[in-house]
TIRO-2110 file (N, C-alpha, C; in Angstrom, 1 decimal):
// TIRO-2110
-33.5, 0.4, -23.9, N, 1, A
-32.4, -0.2, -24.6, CA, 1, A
-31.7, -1.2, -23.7, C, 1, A
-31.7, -2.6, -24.2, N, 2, A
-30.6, -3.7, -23.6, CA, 2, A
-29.3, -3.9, -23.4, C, 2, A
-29.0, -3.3, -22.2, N, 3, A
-27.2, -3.9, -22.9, CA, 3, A
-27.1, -4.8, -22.0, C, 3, A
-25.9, -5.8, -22.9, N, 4, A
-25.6, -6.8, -22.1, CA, 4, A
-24.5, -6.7, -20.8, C, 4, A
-24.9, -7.7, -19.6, N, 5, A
-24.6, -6.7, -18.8, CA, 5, A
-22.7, -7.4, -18.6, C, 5, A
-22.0, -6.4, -18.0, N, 6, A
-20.5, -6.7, -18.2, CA, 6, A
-20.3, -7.2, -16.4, C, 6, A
-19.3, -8.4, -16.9, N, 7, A
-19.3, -8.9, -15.3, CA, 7, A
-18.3, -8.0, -14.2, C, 7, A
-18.8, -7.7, -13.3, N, 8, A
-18.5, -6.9, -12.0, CA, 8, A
-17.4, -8.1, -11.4, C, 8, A
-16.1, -6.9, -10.9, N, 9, A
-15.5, -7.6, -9.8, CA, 9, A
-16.4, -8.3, -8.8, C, 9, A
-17.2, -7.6, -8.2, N, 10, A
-17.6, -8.8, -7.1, CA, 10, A
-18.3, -9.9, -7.6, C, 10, A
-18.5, -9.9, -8.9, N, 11, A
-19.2, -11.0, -9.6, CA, 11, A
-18.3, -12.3, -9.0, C, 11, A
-17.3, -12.4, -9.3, N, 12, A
-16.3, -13.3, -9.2, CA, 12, A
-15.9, -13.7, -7.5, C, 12, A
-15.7, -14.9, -6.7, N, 13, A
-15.7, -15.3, -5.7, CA, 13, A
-14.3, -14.4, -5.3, C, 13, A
-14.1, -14.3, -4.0, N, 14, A
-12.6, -13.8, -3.6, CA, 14, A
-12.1, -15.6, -3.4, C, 14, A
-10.9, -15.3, -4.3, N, 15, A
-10.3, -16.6, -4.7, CA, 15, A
-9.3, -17.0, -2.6, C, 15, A
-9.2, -16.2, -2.0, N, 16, A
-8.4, -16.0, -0.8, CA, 16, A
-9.9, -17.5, -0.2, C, 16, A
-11.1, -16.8, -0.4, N, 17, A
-12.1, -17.5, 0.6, CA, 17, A
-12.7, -18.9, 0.2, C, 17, A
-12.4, -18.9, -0.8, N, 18, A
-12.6, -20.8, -1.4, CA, 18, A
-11.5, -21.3, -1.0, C, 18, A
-12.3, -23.0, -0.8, N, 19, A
-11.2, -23.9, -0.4, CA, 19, A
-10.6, -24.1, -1.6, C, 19, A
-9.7, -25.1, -1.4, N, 20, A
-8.8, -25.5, -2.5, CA, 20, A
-9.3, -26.4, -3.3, C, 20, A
-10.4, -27.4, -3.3, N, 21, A
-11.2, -28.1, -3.6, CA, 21, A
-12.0, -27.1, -4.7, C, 21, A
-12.8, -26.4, -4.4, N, 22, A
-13.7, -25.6, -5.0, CA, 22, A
-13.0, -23.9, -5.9, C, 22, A
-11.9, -23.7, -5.4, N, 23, A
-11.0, -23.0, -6.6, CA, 23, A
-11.0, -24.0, -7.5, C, 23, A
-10.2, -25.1, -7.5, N, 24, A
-9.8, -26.0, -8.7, CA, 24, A
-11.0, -26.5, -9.6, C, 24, A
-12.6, -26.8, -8.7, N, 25, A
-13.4, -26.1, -9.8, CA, 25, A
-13.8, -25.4, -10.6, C, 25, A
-13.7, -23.9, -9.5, N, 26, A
-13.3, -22.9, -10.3, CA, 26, A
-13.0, -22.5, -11.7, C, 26, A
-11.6, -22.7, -11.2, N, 27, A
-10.4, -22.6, -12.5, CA, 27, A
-10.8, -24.1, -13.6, C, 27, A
-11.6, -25.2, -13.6, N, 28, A
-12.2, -26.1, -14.4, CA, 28, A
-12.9, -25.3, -15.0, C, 28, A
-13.3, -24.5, -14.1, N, 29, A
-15.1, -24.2, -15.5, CA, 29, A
-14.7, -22.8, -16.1, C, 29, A
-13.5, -22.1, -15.5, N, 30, A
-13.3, -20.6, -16.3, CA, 30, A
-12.3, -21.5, -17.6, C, 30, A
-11.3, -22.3, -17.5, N, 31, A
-11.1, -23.3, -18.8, CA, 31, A
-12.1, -23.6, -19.8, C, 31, A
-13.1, -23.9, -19.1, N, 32, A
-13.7, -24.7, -20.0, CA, 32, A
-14.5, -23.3, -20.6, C, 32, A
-14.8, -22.5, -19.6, N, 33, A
-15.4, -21.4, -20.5, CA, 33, A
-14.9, -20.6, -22.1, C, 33, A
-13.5, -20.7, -22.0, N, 34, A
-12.5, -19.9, -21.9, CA, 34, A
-12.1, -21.0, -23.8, C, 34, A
-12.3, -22.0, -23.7, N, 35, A
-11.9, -22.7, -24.6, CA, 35, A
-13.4, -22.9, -25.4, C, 35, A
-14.6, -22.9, -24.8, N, 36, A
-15.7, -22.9, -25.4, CA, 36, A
-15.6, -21.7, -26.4, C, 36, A
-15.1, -20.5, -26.2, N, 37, A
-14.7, -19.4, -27.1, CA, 37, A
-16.0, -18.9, -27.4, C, 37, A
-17.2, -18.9, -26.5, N, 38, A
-18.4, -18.2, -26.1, CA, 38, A
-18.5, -16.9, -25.8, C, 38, A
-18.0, -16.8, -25.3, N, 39, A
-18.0, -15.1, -24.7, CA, 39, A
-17.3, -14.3, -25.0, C, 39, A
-17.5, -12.8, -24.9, N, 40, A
-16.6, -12.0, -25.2, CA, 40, A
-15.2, -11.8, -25.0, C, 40, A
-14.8, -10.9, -25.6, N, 41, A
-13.9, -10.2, -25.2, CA, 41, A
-13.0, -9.6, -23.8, C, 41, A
-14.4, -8.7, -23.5, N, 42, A
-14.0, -8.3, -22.4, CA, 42, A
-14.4, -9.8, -21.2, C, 42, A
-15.1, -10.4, -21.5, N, 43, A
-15.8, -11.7, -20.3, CA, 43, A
-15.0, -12.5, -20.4, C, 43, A
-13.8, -12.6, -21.4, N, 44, A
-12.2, -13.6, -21.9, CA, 44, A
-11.3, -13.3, -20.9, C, 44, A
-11.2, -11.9, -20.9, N, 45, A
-10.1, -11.1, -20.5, CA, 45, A
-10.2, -11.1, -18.9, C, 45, A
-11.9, -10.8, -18.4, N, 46, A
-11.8, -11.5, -16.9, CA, 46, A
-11.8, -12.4, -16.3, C, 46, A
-12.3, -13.2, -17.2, N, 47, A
-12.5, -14.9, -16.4, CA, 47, A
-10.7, -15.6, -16.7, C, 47, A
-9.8, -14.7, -17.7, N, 48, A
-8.2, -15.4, -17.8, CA, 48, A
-7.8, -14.7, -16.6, C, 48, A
-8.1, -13.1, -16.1, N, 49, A
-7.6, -12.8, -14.7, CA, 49, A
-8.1, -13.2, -13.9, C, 49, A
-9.2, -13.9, -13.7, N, 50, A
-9.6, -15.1, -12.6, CA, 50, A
-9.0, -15.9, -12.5, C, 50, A
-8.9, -16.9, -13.6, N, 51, A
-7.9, -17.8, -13.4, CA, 51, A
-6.1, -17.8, -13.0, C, 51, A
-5.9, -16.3, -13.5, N, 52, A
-4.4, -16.8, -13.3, CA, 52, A
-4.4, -16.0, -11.8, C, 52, A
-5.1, -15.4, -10.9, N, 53, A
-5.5, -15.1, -9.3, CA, 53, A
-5.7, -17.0, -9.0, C, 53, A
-6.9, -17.7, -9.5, N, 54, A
-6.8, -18.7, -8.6, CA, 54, A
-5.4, -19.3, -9.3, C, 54, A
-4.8, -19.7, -10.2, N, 55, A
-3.3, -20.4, -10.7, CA, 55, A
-2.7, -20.2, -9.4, C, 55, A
-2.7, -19.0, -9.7, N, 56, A
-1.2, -18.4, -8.2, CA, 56, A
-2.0, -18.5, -6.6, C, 56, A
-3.3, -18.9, -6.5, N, 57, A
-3.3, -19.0, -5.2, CA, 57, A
-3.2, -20.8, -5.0, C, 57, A
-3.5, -21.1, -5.8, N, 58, A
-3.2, -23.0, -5.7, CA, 58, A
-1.9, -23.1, -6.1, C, 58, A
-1.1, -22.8, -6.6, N, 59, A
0.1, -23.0, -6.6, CA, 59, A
1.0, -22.5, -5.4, C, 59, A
0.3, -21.5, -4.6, N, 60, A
1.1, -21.2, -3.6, CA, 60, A
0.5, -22.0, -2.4, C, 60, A
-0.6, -22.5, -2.3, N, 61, A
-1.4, -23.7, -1.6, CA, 61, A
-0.5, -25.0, -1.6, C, 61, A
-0.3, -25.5, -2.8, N, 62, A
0.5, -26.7, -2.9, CA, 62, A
2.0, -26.7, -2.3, C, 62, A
2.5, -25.4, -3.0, N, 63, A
4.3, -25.3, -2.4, CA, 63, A
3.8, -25.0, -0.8, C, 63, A
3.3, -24.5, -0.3, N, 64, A
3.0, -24.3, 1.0, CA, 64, A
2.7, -26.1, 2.2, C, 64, A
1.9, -26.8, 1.1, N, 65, A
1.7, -28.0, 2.1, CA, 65, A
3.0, -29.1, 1.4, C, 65, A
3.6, -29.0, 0.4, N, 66, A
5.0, -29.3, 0.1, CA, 66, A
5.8, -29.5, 1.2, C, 66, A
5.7, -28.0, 1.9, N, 67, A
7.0, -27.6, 2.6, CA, 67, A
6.4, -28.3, 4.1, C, 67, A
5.4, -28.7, 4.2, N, 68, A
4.9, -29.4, 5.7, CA, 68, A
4.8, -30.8, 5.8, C, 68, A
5.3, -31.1, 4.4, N, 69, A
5.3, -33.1, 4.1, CA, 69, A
6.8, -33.8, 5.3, C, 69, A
6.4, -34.2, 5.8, N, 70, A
7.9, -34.9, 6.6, CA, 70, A
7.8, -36.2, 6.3, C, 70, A
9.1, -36.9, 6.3, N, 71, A
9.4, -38.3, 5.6, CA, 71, A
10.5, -39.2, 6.9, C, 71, A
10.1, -40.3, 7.1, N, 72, A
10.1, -41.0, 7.8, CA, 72, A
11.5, -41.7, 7.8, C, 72, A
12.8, -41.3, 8.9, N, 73, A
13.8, -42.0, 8.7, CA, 73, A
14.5, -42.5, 9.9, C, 73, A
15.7, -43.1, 9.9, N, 74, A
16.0, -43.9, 11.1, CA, 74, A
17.1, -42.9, 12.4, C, 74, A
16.8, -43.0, 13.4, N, 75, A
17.3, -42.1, 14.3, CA, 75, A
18.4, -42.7, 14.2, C, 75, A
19.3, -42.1, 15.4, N, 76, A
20.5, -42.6, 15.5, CA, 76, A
20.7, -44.0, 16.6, C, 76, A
19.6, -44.3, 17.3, N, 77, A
19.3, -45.6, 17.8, CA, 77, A
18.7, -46.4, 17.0, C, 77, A
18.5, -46.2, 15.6, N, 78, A
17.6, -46.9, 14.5, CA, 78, A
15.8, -46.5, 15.0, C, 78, A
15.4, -45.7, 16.0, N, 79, A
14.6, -45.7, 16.3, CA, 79, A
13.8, -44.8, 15.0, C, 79, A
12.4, -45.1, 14.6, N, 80, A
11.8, -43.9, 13.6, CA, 80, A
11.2, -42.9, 14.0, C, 80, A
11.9, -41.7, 13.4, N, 81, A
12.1, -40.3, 13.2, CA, 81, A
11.4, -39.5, 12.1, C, 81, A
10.9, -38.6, 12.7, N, 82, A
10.6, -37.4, 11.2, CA, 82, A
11.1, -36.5, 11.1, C, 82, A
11.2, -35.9, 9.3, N, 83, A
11.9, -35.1, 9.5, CA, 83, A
11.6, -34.2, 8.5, C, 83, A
11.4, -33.0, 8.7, N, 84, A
11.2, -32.0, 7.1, CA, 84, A
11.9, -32.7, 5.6, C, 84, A
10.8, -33.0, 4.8, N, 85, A
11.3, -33.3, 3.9, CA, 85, A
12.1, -32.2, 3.1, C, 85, A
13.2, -32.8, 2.4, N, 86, A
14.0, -31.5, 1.8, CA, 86, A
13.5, -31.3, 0.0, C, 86, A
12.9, -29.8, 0.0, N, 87, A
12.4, -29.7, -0.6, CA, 87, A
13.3, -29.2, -2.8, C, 87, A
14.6, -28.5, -1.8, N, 88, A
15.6, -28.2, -2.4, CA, 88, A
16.6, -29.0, -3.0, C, 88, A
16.2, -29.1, -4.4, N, 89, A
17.5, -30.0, -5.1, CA, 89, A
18.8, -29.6, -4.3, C, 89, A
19.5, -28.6, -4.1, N, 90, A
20.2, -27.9, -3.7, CA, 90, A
21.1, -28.7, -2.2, C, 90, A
20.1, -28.9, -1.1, N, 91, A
19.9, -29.2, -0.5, CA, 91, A
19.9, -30.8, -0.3, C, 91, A
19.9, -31.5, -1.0, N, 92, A
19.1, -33.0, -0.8, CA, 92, A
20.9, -33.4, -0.8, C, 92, A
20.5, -34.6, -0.1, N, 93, A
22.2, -35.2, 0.1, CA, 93, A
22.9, -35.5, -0.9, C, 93, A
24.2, -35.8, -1.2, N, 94, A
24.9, -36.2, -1.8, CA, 94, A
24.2, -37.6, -2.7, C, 94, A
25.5, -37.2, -3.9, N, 95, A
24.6, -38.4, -4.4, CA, 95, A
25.1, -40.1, -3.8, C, 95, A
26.4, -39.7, -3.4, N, 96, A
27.2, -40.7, -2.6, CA, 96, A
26.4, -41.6, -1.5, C, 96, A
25.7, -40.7, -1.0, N, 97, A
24.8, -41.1, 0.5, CA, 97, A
23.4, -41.5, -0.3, C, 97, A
22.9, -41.6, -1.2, N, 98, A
21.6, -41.8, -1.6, CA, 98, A
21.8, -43.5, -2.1, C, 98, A
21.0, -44.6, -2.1, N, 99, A
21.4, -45.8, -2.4, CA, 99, A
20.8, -45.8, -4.0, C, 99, A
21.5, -46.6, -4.4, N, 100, A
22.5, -46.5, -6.0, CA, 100, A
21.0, -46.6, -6.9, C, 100, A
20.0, -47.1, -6.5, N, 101, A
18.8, -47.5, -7.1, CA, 101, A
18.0, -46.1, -7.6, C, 101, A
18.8, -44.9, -6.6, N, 102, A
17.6, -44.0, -6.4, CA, 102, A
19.1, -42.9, -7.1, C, 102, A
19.8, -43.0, -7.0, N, 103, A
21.1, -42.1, -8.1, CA, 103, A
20.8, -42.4, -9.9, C, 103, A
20.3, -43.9, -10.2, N, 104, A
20.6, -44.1, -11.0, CA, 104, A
19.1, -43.7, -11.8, C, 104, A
18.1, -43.3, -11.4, N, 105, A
16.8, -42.8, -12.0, CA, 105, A
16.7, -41.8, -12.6, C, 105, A
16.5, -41.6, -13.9, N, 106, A
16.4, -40.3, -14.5, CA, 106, A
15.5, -39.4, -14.3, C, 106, A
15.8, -37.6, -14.5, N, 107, A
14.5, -37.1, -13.7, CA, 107, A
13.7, -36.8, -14.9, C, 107, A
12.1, -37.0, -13.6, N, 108, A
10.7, -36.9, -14.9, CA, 108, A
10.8, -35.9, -15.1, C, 108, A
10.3, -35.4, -16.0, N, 109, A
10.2, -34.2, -17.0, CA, 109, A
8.7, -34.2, -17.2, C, 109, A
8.0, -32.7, -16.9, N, 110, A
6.7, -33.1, -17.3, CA, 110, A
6.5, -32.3, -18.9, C, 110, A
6.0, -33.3, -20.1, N, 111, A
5.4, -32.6, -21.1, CA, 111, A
5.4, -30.8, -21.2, C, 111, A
5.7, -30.3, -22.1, N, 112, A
4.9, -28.9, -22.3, CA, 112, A
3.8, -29.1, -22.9, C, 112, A
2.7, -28.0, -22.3, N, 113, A
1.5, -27.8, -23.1, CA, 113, A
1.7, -27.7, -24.5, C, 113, A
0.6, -27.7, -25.3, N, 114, A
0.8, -27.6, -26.3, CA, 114, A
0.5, -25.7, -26.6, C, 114, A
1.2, -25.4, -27.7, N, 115, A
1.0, -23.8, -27.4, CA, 115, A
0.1, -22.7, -27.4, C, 115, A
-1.3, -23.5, -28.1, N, 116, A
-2.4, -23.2, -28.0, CA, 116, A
-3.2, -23.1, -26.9, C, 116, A
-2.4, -24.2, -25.9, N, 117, A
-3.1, -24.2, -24.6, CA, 117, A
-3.1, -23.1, -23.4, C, 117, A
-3.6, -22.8, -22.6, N, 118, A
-3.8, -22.0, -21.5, CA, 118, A
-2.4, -22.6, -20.7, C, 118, A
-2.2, -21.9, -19.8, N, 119, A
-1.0, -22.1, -19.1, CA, 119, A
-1.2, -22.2, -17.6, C, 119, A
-2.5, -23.2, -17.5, N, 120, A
-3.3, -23.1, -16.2, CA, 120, A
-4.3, -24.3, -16.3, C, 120, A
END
């Protein structure tokens, strides 16, 4: 008798050992799997915990090389300086000290998915 066979954790790559390149393929083809509406049930249910392991490991990839971006400003001899970019609204200077071009810009807003969409 045949059964079809059910995919194994080790089936699936350890998302820690792919680059970041090759997760985001990844997480392309479990989408595309995932929206083809091919597979099972239970093969839905692991390839969406696949993806939302690689979501959270590229999203913590990205905020990670975020916080290592430095931005280029003038010393106190006008000499150029780097410096941790501030990543923190919270944090970022006044609006007083920012030149009037860059106060007066509205913030982008990205789109929401639509609701039928995956969140990944």
């Amino acid at each position: 008798m045949a059964r079809d066979r059910k995919p194994a954790a080790s089936d699936a790559p350890d998302a820690a050992s792919l680059s970041f390149e090759v997760a985001i393929e990844r997480l392309q083809t479990i989408v595309e799997e995932l929206e083809a509406g091919s597979l099972s049930l239970e093969d839905s249910i692991a390839r969406y915990e696949e993806g939302v392991t690689l979501s959270r490991r590229l999203t913590q990839t990205l905020d990670e090389a975020e916080k290592r971006i430095e931005r280029l400003a003038a010393g106190e001899g006008g000499e150029p300086v780097t410096e941790p970019m501030e990543l923190d609204p919270a944090e970022e200077p006044a609006r007083a000290e920012r030149p009037a071009r860059e106060a007066a810009k509205p913030a982008r807003r990205e789109p929401d998915p639509p609701a039928d969409e995956l969140p990944f």
